[in-house]
C-alpha positions as CSV (number, residue, x, y, z in Angstrom):
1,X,147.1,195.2,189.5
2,X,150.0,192.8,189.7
3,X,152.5,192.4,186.8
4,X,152.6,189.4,184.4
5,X,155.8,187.7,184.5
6,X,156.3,185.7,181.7
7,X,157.4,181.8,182.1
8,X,160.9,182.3,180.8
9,X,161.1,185.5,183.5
10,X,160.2,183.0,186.1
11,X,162.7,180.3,185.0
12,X,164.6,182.7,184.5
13,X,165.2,184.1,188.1
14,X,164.9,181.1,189.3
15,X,167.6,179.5,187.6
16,X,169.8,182.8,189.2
17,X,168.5,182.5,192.7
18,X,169.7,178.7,192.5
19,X,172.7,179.3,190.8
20,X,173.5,182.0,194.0
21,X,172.4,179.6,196.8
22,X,175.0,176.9,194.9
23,X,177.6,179.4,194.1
24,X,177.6,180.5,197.9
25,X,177.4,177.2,199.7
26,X,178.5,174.3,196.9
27,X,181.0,175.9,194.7
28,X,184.8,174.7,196.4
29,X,187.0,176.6,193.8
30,X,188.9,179.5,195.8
31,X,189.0,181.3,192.6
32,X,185.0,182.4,192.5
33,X,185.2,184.8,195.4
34,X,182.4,187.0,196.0
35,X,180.0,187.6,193.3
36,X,176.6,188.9,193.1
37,X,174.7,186.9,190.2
38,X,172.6,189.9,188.3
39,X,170.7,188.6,185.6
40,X,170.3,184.9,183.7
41,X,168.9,185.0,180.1
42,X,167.7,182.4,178.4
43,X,167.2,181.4,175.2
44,X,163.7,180.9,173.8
45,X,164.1,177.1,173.5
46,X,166.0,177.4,177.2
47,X,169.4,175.5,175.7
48,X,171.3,178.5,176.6
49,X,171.5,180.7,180.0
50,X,173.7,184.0,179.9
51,X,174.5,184.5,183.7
52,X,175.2,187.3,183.9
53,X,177.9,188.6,187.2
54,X,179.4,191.1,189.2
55,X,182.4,191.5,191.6
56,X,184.2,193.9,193.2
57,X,187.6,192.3,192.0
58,X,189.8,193.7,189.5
59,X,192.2,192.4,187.1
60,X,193.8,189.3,187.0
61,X,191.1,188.4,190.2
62,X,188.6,188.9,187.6
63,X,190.1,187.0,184.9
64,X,190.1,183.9,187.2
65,X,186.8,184.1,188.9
66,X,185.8,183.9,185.2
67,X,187.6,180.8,184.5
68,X,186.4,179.3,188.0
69,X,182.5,179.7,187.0
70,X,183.4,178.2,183.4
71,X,185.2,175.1,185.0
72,X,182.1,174.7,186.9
73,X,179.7,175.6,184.8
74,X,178.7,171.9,184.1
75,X,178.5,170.8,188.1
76,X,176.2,174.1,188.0
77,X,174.3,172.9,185.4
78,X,173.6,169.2,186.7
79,X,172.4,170.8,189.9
80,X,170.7,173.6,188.4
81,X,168.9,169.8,186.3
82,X,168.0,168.5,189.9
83,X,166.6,171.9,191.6
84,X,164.2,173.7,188.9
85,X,161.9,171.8,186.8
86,X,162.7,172.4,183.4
87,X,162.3,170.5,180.2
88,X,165.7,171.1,179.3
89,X,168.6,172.3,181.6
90,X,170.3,175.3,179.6
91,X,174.2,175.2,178.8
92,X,175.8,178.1,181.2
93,X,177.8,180.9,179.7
94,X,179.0,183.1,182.4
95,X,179.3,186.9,181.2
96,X,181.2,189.7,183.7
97,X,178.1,192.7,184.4
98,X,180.4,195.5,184.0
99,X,177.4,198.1,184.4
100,X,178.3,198.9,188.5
101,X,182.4,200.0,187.3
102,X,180.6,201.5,184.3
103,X,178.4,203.5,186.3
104,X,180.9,204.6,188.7
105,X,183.5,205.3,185.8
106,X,180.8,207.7,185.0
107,X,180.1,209.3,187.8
108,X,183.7,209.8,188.5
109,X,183.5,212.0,185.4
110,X,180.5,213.9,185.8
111,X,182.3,214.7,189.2
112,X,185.5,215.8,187.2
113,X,183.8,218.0,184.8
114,X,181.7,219.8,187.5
115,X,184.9,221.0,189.5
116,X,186.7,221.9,186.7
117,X,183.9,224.2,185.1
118,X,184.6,227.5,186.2
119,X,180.9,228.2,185.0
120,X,179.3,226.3,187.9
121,X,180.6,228.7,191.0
122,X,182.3,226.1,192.3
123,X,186.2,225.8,193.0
């Protein structure tokens, strides 16, 4: 049986798959790099989109990639207006997806704590 999306799951994704396409071929600032867009989540009256990001830059690259998407959050937002039909185009607010560095932060301990047990027979 096929899953029910609801509406604001479909604008939702929608909103992120334009926001990728325009991110990748629009966007001109050389401080958005490459980024994956994760997740957008909207409010329940759609005035406000979390989009939500992830990059494999660190530091100070991070810092301004985030300040690149907010200067251009309102170009985003006007084409976002012209490509998905929506009532009302939702304000952008661009949040870093830390769960990929947190995910590997863990798994860089797991692995730590396994080789230095001495109660798992390994050295």
């Amino acid at each position: 049986m096929a899953e029910r999306y609801s509406r604001s799951d479909r604008v939702s994704e929608a909103i992120r798959r334009e926001l990728a396409q325009l991110i990748a071929t629009e966007l001109k600032d050389p401080r958005v790099g490459m980024i994956s867009l994760t997740a957008v989540e909207l409010t329940p009256d759609y005035a406000h989109a979390k989009v939500f990001y992830s990059t494999l830059a660190e530091g100070d690259a991070q810092k301004q990639i985030h300040e690149g998407l907010t200067r251009a959050a309102g170009f985003l937002r006007r084409e976002i207006g012209r490509r998905v039909r929506i009532h009302t185009t939702p304000q952008l607010h661009f949040v870093h997806d830390q769960t990929m560095e947190r995910a590997d932060h863990l798994s860089r301990l797991i692995d730590k704590a396994l080789h230095s047990d001495p109660g798992t027979g390994e050295d």
